[in-house]
C-alpha positions as CSV (number, residue, x, y, z in Angstrom):
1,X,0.0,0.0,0.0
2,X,1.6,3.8,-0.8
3,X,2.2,5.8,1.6
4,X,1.2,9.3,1.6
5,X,3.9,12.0,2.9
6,X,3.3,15.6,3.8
7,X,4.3,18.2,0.9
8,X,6.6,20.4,3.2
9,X,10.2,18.6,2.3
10,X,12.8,22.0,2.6
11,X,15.4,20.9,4.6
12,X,13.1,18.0,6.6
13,X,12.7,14.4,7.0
14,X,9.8,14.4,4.2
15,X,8.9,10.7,4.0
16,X,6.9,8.6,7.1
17,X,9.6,7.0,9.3
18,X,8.6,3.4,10.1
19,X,10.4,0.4,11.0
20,X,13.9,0.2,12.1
21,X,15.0,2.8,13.8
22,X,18.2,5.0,13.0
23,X,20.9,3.6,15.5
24,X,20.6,0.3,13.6
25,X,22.8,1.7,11.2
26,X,25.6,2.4,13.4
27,X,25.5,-1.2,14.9
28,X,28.0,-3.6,13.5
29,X,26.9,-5.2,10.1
30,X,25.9,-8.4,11.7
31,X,23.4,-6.0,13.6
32,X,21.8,-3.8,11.1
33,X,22.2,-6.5,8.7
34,X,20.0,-8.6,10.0
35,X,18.2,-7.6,13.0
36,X,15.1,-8.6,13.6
37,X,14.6,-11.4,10.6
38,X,15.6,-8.3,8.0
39,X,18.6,-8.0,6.1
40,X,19.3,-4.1,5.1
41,X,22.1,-3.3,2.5
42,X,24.0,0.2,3.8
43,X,25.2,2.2,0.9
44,X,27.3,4.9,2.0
45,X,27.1,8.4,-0.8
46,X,28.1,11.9,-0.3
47,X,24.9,13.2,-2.5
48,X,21.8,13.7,-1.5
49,X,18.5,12.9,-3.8
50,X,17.3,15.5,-4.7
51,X,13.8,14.7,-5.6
52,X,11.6,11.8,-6.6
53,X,9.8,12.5,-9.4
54,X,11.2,9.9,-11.9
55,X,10.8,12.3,-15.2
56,X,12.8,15.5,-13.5
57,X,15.3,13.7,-10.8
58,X,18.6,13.2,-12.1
59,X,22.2,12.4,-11.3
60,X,23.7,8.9,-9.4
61,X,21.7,9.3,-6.0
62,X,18.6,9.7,-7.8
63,X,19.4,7.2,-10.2
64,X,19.9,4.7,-7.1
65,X,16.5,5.2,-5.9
66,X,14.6,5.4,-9.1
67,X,16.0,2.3,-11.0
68,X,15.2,0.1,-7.5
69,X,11.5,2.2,-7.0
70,X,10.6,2.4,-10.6
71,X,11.1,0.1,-13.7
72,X,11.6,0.7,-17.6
73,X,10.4,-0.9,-20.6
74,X,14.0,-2.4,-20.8
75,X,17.2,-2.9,-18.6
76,X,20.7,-3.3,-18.8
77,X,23.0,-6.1,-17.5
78,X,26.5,-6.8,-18.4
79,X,29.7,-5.8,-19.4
80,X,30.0,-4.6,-22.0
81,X,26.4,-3.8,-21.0
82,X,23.3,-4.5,-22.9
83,X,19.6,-4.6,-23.6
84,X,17.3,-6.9,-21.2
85,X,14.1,-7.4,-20.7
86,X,11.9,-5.3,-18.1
87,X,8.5,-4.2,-17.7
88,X,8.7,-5.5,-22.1
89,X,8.9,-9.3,-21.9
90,X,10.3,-9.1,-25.9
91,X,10.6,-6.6,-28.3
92,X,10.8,-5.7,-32.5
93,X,11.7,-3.5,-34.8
94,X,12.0,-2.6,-38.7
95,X,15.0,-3.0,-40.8
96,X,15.0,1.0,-40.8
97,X,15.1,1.5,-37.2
98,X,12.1,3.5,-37.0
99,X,9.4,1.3,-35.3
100,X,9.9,-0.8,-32.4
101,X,6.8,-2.9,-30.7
102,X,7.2,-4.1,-27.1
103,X,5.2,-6.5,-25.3
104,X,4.4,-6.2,-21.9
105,X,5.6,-9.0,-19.3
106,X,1.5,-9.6,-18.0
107,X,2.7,-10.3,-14.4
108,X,3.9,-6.7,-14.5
109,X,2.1,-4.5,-11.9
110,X,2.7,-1.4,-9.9
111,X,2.6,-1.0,-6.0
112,X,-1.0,-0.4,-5.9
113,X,-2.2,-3.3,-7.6
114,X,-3.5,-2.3,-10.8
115,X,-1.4,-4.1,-13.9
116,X,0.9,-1.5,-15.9
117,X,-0.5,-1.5,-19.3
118,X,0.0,0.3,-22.7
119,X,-1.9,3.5,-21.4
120,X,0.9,3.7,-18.5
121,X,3.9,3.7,-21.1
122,X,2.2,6.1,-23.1
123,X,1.1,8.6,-20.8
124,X,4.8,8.3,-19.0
125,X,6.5,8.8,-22.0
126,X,4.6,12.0,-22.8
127,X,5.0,13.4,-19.6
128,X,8.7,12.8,-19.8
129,X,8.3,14.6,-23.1
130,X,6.2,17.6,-22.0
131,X,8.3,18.1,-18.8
132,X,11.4,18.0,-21.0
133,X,13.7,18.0,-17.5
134,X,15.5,14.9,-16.1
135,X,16.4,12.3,-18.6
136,X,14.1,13.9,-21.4
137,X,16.8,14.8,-23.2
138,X,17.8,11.2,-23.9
139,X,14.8,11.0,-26.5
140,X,14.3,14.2,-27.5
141,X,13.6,14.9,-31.2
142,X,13.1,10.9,-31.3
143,X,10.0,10.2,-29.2
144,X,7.4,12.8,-30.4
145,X,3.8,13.4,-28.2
146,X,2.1,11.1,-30.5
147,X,5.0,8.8,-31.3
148,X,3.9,6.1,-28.9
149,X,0.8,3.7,-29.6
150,X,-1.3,0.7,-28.2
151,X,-1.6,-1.9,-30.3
152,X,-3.7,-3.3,-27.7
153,X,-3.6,-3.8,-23.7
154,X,0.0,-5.1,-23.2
155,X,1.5,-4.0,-26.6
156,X,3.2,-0.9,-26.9
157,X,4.3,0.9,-30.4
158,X,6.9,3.4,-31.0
159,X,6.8,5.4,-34.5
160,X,10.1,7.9,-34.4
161,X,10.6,10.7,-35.6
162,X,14.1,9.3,-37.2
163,X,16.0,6.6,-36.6
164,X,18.3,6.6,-33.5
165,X,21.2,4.2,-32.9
166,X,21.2,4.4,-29.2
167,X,16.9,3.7,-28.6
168,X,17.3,0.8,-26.9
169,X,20.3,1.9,-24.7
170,X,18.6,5.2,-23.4
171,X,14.8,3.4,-22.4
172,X,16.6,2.4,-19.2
173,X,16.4,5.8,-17.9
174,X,12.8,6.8,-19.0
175,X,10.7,5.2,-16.0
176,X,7.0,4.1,-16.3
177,X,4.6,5.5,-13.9
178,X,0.8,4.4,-12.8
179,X,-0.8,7.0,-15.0
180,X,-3.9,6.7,-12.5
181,X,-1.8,7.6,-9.1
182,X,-0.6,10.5,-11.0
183,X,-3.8,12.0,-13.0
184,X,-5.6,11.4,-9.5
185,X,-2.7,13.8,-7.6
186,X,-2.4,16.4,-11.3
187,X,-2.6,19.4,-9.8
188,X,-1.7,22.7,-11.3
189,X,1.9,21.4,-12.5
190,X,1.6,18.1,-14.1
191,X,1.6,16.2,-10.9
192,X,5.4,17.3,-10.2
193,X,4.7,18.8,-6.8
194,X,2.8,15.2,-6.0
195,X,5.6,13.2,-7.3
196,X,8.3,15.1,-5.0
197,X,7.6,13.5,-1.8
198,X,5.2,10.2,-3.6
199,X,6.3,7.4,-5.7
200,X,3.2,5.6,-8.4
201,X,6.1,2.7,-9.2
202,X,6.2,-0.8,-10.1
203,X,9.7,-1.5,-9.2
204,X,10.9,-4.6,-6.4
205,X,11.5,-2.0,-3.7
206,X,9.2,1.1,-2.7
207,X,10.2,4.1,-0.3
208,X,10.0,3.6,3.2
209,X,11.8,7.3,4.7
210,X,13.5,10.2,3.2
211,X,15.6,11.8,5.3
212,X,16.8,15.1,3.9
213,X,20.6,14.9,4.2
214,X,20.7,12.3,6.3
215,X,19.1,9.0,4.8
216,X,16.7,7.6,2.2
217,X,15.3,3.8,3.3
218,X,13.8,1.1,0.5
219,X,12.1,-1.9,1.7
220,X,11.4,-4.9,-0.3
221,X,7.6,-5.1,-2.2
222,X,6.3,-8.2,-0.3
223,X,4.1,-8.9,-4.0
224,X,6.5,-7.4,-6.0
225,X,5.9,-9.0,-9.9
226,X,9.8,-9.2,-10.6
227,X,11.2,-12.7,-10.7
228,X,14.3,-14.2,-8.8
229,X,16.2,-11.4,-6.9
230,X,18.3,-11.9,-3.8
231,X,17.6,-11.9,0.1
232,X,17.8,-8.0,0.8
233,X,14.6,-6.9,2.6
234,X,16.1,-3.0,1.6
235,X,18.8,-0.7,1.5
236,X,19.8,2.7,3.2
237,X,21.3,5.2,1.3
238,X,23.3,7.2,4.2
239,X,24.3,10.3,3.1
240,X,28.3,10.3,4.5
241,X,29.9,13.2,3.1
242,X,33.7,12.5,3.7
243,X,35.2,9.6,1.5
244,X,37.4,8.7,4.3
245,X,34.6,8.8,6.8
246,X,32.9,6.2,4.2
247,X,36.0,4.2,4.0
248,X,36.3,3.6,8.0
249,X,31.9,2.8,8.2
250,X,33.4,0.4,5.4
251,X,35.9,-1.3,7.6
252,X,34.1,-1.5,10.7
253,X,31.0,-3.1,9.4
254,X,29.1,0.1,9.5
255,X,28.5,0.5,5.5
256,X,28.4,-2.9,3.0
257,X,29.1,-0.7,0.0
258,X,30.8,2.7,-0.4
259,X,30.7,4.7,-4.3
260,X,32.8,7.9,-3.3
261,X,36.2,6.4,-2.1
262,X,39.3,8.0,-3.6
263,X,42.1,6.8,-5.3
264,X,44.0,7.0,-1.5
265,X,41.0,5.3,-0.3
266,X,40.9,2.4,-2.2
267,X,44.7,1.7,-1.2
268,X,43.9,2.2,2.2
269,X,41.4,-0.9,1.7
270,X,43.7,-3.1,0.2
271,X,43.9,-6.5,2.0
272,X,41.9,-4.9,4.9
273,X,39.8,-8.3,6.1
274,X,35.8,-8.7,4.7
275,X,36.4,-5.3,2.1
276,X,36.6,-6.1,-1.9
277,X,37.9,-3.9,-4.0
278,X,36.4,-2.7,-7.6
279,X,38.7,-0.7,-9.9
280,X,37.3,-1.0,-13.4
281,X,37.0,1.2,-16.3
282,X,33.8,3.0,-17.7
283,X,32.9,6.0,-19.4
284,X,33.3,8.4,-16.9
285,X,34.6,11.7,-17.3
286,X,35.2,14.6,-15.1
287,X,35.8,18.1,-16.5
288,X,35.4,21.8,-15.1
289,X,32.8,23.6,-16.4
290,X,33.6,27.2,-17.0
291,X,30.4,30.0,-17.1
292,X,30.2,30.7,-20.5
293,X,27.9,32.5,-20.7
294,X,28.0,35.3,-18.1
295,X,30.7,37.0,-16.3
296,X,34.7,37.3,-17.0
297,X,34.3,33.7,-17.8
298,X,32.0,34.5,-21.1
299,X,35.1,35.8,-22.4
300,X,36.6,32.4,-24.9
301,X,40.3,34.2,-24.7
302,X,40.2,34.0,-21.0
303,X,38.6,30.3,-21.0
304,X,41.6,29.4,-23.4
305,X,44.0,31.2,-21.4
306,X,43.0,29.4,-17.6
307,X,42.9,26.2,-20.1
308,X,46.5,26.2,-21.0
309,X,47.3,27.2,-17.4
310,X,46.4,24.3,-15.6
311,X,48.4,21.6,-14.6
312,X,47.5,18.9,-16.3
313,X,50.3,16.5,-14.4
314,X,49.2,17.8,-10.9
315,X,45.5,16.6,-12.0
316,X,46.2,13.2,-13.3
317,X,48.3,12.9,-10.6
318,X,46.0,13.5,-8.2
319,X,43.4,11.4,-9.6
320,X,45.6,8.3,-9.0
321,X,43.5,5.4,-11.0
322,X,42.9,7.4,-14.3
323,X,43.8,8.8,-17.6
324,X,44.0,12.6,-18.5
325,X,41.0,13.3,-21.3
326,X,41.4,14.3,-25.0
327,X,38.7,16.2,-25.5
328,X,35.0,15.9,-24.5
329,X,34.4,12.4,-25.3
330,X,35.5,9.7,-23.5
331,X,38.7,7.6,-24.8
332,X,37.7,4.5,-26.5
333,X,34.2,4.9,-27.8
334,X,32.7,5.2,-30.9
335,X,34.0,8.3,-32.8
336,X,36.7,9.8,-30.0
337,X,40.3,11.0,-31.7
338,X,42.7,9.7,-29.4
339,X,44.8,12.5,-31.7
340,X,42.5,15.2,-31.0
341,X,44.9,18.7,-30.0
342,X,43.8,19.6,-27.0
343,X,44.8,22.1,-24.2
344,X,47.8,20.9,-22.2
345,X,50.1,23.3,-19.9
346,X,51.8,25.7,-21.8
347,X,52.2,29.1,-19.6
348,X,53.4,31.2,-22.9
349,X,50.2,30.3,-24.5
350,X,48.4,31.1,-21.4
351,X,49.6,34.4,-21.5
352,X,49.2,35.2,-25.1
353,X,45.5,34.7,-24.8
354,X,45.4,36.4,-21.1
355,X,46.7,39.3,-23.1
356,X,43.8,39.2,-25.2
357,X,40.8,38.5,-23.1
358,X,39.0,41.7,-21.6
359,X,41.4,41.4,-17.9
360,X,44.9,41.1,-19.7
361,X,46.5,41.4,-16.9
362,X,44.4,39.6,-14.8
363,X,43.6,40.6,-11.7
364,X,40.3,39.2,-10.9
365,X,38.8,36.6,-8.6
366,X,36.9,33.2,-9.9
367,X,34.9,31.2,-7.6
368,X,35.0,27.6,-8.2
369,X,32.5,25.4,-6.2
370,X,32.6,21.6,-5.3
371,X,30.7,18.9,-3.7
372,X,31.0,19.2,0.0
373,X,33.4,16.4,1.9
374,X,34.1,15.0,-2.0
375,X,37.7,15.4,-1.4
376,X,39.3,14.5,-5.1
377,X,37.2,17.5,-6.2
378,X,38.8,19.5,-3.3
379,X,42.3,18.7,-4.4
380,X,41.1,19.5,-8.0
381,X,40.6,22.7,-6.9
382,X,43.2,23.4,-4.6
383,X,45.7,22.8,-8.3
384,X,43.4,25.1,-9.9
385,X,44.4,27.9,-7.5
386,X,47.6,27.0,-7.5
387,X,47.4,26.8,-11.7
388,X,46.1,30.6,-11.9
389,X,48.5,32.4,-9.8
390,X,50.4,32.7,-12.7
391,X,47.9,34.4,-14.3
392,X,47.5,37.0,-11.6
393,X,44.2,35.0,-10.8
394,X,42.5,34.2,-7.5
395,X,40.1,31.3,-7.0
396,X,37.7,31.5,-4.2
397,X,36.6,27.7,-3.5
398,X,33.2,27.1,-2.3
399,X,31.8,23.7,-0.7
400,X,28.6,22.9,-1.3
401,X,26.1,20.3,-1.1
402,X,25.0,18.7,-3.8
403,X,21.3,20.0,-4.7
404,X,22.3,23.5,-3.6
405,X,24.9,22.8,-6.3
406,X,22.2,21.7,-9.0
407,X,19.9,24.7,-8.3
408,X,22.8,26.8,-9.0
409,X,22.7,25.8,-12.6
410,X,19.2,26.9,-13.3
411,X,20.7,30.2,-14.8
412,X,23.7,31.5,-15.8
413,X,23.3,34.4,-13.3
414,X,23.4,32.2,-10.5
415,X,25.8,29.5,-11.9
416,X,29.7,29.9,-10.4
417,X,32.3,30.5,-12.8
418,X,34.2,26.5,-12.4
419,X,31.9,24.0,-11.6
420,X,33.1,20.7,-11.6
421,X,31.3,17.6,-13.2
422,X,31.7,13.9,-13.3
423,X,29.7,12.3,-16.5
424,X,29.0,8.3,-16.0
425,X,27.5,7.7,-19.4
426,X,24.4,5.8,-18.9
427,X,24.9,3.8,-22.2
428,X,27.5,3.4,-24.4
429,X,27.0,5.7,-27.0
430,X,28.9,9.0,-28.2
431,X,25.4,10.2,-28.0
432,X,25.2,10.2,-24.3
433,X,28.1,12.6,-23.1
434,X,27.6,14.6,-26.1
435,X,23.8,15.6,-26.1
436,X,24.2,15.9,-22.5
437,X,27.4,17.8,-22.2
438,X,26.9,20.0,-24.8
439,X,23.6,20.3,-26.5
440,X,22.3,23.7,-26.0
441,X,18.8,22.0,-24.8
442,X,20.5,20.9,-21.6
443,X,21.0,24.4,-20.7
444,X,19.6,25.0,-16.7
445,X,20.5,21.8,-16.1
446,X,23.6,20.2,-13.8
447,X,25.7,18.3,-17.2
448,X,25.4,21.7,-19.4
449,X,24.1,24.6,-17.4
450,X,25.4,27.5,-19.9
451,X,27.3,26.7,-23.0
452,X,25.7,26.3,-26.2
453,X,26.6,26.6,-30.1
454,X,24.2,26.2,-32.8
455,X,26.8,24.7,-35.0
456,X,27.6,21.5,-32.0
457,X,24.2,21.1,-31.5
458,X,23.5,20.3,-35.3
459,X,26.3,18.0,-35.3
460,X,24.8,16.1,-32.3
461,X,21.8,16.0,-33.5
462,X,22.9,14.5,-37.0
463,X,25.1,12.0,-35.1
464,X,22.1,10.5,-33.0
465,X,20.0,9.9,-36.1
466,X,22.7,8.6,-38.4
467,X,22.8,4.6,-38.5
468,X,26.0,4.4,-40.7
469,X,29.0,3.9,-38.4
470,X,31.7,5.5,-40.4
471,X,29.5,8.9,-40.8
472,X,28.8,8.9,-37.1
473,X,32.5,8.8,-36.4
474,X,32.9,11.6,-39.0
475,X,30.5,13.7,-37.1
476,X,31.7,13.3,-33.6
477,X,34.9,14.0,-34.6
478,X,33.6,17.0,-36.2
479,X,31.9,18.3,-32.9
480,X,34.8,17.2,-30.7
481,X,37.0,19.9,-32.9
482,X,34.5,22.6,-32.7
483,X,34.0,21.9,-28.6
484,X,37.5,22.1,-27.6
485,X,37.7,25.2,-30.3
486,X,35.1,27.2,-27.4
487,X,36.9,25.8,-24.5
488,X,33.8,25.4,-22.5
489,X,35.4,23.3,-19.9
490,X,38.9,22.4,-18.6
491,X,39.2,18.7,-19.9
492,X,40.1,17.2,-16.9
493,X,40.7,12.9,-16.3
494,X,38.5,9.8,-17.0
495,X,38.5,7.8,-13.8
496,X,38.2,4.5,-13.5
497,X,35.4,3.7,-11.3
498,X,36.7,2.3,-7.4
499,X,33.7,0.9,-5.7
500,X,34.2,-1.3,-2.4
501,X,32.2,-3.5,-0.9
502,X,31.9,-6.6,2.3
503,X,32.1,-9.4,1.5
504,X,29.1,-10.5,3.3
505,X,27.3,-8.6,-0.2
506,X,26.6,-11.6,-3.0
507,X,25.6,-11.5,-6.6
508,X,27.5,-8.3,-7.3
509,X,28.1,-8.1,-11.3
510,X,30.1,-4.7,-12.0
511,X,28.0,-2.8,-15.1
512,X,29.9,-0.1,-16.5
513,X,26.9,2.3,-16.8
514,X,26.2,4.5,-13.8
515,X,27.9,1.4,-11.2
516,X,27.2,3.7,-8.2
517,X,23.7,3.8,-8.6
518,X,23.7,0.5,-7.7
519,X,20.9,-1.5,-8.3
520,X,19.5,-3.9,-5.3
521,X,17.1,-6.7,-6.5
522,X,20.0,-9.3,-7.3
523,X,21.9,-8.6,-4.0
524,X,22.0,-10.6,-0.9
525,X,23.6,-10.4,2.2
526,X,24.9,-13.5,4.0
């Protein structure tokens, strides 16, 4: 049965407490593992969630709690990862990618009872298109308002607009909800204000409390439609903002999985008694994002300038388990040039376009703002500073938590000058860090709050619907050149990810799209 929460959530507990209380999660893991019959997985994050509505919330805490609370027409497993079924037991399509026809799985049904049919995919997928926030982007100029069909009860059609190579990859993110829980609760905006603090899911796990900067509990569905699944009866996501605090909760049996620790962090761990150890590669990226849009920073000689400034070494060195990034896609997928020219330190260049930017002598202060207790971002900024003395350059570095931090990109007025970003690709497509990173669309929102080009956004846009490989690597390349040509960000590392978990945690299978957010209904605890 749902639970119904008060609307007030600013800064306050805004879900029901019930069930196990708090100080269980301090016990050791034996304790809050399994007291009382129930076995709770503790995932220790340093971000917050910052809401639940499954067509605006974004980023890896969200994802977390949306992926277990919510399902998609399809899912991913594997690695390299691909296409399984979800709330679609089987799928087809044409030979021109355009039309794809899913079948339901009839045992599919959300928390309230009532089955998820056709009329539930379509009327999600609209709002996901109407909204156009959270993943929205993923489909946009694909998925059309009258794109989607019924063919009848528990068959759903999809006409695009053009073809799209990536379709399949990107329905992960574009979660189905009970169009009766929602038309019921519409209010004046769409049901957004509902959807904050109320969930109308399918998924294996519904929300038990949300604790504002403190925790968000799932419990188990005791009905729940999915098949197979592990032991957990739910998971806490404890907000612990330092990585080494996580770390320590790791070793003492406090935490069963950790998704911040640093590259110091996971050396600490190694050989340490019940901890494993995940170092493995994936499409993540982290760059600075520089204001381009308002303030000194709108200025491209000054972005180039602070570009060429930076020590690169002192970043990649910092990162430990990494590689320094050539350009704005990720090494190794489709359409990157591993011999793209890119910014690297060179403090004669820095000055030649210091001398032509509007403060040629510099003289100014920038303030660069991070995720508060994420230490790798701290040190990132700390280099920064150190980077820009030689420009005559201050940096004024300001914690933050992480939703404060997304607000702050609703407008360039109120987003900082360096705002740092890591980019897990959700799917392994060019498509993904490009359209998010750099489509003008995406503006107001935490991958790409400012910059925008007309001429990038065609090219991404003409990459996404073309299905011949060879022209899609043409094209990326194409926008990778014009990208680093604005300088919108510093082009910082690609980290590999460095996960750690007990080993009392079974059926962990490492999936190189968005890893942190892990997903629950295959784990067990023993």
């Amino acid at each position: 049965m749902r639970k119904k929460f008060p609307k007030d959530i600013s800064r306050r507990a805004f879900l029901g407490a019930a069930g196990a209380s708090l100080a269980a999660v301090t016990l050791p893991e034996a304790a809050f593992a399994q007291s009382g019959g129930r076995k709770v997985l503790i995932i220790a994050s340093n971000q917050d969630i910052p809401n639940l509505d499954p067509h605006i919330a974004t980023g890896y805490s969200a994802s977390f709690l949306l992926r277990n609370v919510y399902d998609s027409l399809v899912k991913i497993a594997g690695n390299p990862p691909k296409p399984v079924p979800g709330l679609a037991a089987s799928w087809t399509s044409t030979a021109d990618g355009k039309e794809y026809t899913f079948k339901l799985d009839p045992a599919a049904k959300f928390h309230n009872g009532k089955p998820v049919t056709a009329e539930d995919v379509i009327y999600s997928f609209k709002r996901a298109i109407r909204l156009n926030k959270g993943n929205a982007w993923m489909i946009q100029g694909v998925v059309g308002p009258d794109s989607v069909s019924a063919v009848d009860a528990t068959t759903v059609k999809f006409a695009l607009l053009k073809p799209f190579a990536a379709f399949l990859q990107v329905l992960p993110w574009i979660w189905i909800v009970s169009k009766a829980d929602v038309e019921a609760n519409l209010g004046t905006d769409d049901g957004q204000n509902w959807l904050r603090t109320n969930t109308a899911a399918s998924g294996p796990f519904k929300v038990r409390r949300a604790e504002a900067g403190n925790l968000y509990e799932i419990e188990r569905v005791a009905d729940g439609w999915q098949k197979g699944g592990g032991n957990l009866s739910g998971a806490i996501w404890r907000i612990v903002r330092e990585t080494a605090s996580q770390r320590l909760m790791l070793q003492r049996g406090e935490a069963h999985i950790a998704v911040d620790l640093t590259s110091e962090d996971m050396d600490a761990l190694k050989d340490k008694p019940g901890v494993v150890s995940i170092i493995e590669p994936e499409y993540r990226t982290f760059s600075i994002k520089m204001n381009t849009r308002h303030g000194p920073m709108a200025d491209p000689e000054l972005r180039k300038a602070i570009s060429y400034a930076v020590n690169y070494k002192a970043i990649l060195d910092a990162a430990g388990y990494a590689d320094l990034m050539i350009g704005p896609l990720p090494n190794g997928i489709l359409g990157h040039n591993p011999n793209l020219a890119v910014y690297r330190t060179d403090l004669a260049k820095a000055k030649e376009h210091l001398a032509k930017s509007k403060v040629p002598n510099g003289g100014i202060k920038l303030t660069f703002v991070h995720v508060s207790g994420l230490e790798q971002q701290r040190r990132w900024a700390l280099i920064l500073l150190d980077s820009l003395k030689a420009l005559n350059i201050e940096l004024d570095i300001k914690p933050m938590i992480w939703p404060d931090m997304v607000a702050a990109c609703r407008s360039p007025e109120t987003f900082p000058d360096m705002f740092p970003v890591y980019q897990t690709a959700n799917y392994g497509d060019p498509d993904n860090i490009a359209f998010a990173a750099y489509h003008s669309s995406r503006n107001g929102n935490w991958q790409n709050a400012v910059y925008g080009n007309p001429e990038v956004d065609a090219l991404i846009e003409k990459g996404r619907s073309e299905s011949d490989e060879a022209k899609r690597i043409a094209i990326y390349r194409e926008m990778q050149e014009k990208v680093v040509a604005d300088a919108p960000d510093i082009f910082g590392v690609l980290e590999k990810r460095k996960l750690a978990l007990r080993d009392a945690v079974q059926g962990f299978a490492f999936v190189p799209v968005a890893s942190n957010a892990v997903e629950c209904l295959g784990l067990s605890l023993k």
